[in-house]
Wavefront OBJ file of the C-alpha trace (Angstrom):
o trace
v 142.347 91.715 174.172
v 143.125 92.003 170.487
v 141.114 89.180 169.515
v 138.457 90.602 171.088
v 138.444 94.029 169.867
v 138.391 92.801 166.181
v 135.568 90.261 167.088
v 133.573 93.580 168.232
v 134.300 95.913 165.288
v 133.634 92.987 162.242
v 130.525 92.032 163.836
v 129.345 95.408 164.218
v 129.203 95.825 167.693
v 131.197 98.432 168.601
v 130.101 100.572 165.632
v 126.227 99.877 165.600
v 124.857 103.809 165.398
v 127.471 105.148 163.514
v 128.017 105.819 159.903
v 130.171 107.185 157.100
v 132.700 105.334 157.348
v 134.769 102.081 156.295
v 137.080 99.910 157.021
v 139.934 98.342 154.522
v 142.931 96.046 155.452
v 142.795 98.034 159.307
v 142.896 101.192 157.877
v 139.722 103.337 159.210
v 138.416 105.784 156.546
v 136.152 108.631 157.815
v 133.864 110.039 154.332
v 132.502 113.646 155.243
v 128.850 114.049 154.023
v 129.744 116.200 151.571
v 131.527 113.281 149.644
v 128.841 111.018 150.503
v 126.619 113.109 148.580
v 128.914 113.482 145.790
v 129.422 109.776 145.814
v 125.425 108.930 145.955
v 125.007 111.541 143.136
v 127.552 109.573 141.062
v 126.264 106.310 141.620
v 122.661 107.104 140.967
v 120.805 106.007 137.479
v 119.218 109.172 135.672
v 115.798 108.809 135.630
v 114.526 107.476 132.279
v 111.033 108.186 132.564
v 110.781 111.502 130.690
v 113.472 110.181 127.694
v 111.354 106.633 127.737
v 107.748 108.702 126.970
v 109.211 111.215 124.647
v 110.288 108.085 122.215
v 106.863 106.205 122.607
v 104.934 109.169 122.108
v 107.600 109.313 118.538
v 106.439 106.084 117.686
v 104.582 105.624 114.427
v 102.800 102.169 114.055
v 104.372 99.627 112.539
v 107.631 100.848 113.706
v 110.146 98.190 113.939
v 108.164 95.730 112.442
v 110.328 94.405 110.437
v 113.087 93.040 112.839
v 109.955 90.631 114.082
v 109.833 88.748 110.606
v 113.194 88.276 110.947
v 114.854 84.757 111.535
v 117.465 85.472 114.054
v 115.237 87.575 116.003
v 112.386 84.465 115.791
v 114.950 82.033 116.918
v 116.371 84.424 120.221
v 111.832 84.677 120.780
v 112.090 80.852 120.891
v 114.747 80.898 124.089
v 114.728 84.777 124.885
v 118.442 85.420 126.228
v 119.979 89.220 125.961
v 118.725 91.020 122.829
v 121.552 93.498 122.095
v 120.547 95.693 118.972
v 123.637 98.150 117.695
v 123.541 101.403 115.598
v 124.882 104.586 115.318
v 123.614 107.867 118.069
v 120.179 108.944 116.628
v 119.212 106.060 114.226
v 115.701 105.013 116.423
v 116.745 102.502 118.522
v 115.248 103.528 121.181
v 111.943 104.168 119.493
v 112.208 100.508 118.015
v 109.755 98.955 119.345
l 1 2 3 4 5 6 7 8 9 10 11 12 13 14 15 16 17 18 19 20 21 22 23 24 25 26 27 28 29 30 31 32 33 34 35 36 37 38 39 40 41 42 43 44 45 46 47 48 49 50 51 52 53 54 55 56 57 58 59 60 61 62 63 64 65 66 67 68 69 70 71 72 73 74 75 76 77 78 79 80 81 82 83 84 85 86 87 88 89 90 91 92 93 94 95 96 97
């Protein structure tokens, strides 16, 4: 009968409708919807959107220019892998380019 009840509640069977909860190592774990809510709210990216247009509309041409003449930058162009650019809070990277 064991066998059988864990065959039904990893496959999903005996749990199909419900939610809100999980379980670890045979330990069930009920999470109110409260905490779900405070979990989704932590998990969630901020929305960008408003930050991303406030630096374009910032940018003057010609910006950033510069770091496209240069030679490291021309050789990461010629096999594009991550780009990671550094500097201090409020020195324009995000109106770079």
């Amino acid at each position: 009968m064991r066998d059988k009840e864990t065959r039904a509640i990893t496959s999903g069977i005996m749990f199909q409708n419900a939610s809100h909860f999980a379980i670890h190592g045979g330990r069930f774990t009920v999470v109110s919807s409260d905490e779900k809510e405070k979990i989704q709210k932590w998990l969630n990216a901020p929305d960008c959107t408003m930050d991303f247009q406030t630096a374009a509309n910032k940018r003057a041409e010609g910006t950033g220019q510069w770091i496209l003449e240069r030679p490291m930058y021309i050789k990461w162009k010629q096999s594009p892998n991550l780009l990671w650019i550094q500097g201090k809070a409020g020195s324009g990277k995000t109106i770079l380019m």
